[in-house]
C-alpha positions in Angstrom: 118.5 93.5 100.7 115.9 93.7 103.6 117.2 95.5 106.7 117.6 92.4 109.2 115.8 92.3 112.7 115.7 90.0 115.4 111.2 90.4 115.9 109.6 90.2 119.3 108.5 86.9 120.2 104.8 88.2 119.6 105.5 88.2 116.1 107.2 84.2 115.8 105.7 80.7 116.4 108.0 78.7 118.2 110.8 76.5 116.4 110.1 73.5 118.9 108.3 72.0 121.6 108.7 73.8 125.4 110.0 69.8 126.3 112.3 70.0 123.5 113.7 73.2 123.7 114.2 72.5 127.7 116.5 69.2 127.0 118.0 71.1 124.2 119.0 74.1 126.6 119.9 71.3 129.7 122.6 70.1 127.2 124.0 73.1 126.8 124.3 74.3 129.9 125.8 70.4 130.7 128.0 70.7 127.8 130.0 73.8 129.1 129.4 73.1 132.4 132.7 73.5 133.7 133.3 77.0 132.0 130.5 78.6 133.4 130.6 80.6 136.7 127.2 81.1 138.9 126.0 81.4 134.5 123.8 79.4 132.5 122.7 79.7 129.0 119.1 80.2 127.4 117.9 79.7 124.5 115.2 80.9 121.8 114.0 79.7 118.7 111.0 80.9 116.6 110.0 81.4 113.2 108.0 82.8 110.7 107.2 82.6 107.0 109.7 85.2 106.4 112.8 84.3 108.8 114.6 81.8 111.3 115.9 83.2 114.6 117.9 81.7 117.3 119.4 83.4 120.2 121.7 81.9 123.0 122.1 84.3 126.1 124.7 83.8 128.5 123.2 84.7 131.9 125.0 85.8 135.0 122.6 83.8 137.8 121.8 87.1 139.4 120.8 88.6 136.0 123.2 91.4 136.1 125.2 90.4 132.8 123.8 89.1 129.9 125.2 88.2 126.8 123.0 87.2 123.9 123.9 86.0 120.3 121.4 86.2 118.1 121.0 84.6 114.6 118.6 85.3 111.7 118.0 83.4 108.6 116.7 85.1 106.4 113.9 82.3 103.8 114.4 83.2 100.0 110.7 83.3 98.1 110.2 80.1 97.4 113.0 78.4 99.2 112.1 75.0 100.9 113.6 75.1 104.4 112.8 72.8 107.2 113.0 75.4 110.1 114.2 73.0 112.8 117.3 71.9 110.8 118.4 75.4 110.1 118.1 76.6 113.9 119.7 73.3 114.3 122.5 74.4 111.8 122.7 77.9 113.5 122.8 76.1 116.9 125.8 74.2 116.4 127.5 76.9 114.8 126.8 79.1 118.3 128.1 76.2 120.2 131.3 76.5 118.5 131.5 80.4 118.9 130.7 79.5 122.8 133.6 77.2 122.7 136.1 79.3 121.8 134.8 82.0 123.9 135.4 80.1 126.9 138.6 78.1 125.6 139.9 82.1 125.1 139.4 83.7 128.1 136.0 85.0 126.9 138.0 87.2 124.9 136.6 86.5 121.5 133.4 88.4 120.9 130.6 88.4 118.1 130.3 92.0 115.9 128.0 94.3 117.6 125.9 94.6 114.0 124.8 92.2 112.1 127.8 90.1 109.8 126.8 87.2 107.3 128.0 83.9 107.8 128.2 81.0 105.3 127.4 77.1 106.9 126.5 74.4 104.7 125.8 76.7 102.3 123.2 78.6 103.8 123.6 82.1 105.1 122.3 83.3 108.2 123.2 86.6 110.4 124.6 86.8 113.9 125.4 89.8 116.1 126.4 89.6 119.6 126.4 92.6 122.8 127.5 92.2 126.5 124.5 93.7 128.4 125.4 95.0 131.6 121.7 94.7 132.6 122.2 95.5 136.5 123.8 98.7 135.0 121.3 99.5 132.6 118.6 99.2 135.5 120.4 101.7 137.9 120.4 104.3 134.8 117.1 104.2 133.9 116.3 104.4 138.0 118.6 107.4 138.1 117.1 109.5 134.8 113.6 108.4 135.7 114.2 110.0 139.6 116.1 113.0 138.0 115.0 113.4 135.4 116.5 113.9 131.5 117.2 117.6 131.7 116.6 119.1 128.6 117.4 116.8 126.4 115.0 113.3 125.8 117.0 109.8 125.9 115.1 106.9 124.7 115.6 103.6 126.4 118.6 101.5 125.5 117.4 98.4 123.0 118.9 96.0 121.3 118.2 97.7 118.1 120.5 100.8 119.0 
């Protein structure tokens, strides 16, 4: 099996339209409206010829907390997909995670690595991480003002 990533947006064409993926995002954010505090979701979907990849981010307003889900399906060789009905597919399914996230007390988190999931018969990947991005700014400001010591620390990513 292929080691899964979620690729820069460099490397992906765009699943839909900027109008489209704008009304798709405005329902979401209508949709949950009432369980989001000074929050509001955005979304991403690209493609390839190798993979599908979605990710909805839950964004604090003053972009100190993020929290993105992010979901690869992975195309078999040979495999006739239409790209907007899986991201579809993997949409709804997020919606439903999002649902019971909020419905719990935002106690119900997504697997830091990557965990198959089965919809309709297709398999697709999803991992989920709380950033505390405010956070994660102050401690790069700090080891870039004094410095690493002896030791070298790369920069957090998403792929760490």
């Amino acid at each position: 099996m292929e080691k899964i990533f979620y690729l820069s947006s460099e490397k992906m064409n765009s699943v839909w339209a900027t109008q489209e993926l704008s009304k798709i995002n405005a329902l979401m954010n209508k949709k949950h409206a009432l369980s989001l505090n000074d929050e509001c979701f955005s979304i991403q979907a690209e493609c390839n010829e190798a993979q599908i990849q979605l990710c909805v981010s839950l964004n604090k307003d003053d972009k100190s907390t993020i929290y993105p889900i992010e979901c690869v399906f992975m195309k078999e060789e040979g495999e006739k997909v239409v790209d907007a009905e899986i991201t579809v597919l993997m949409l709804d399914y997020l919606d439903v995670y999002w649902t019971e996230y909020f419905s719990s007390d935002r106690n119900v988190f997504c697997t830091l690595d990557w965990s198959a999931h089965l919809c309709e018969e297709h398999r697709f990947y999803v991992r989920g991480f709380v950033r505390h991005k405010a956070l994660e700014d102050e401690a790069n400001a700090l080891l870039e003002e004094m410095g690493h010591g002896q030791y070298h620390i790369e920069p957090i990513s998403i792929e760490t």
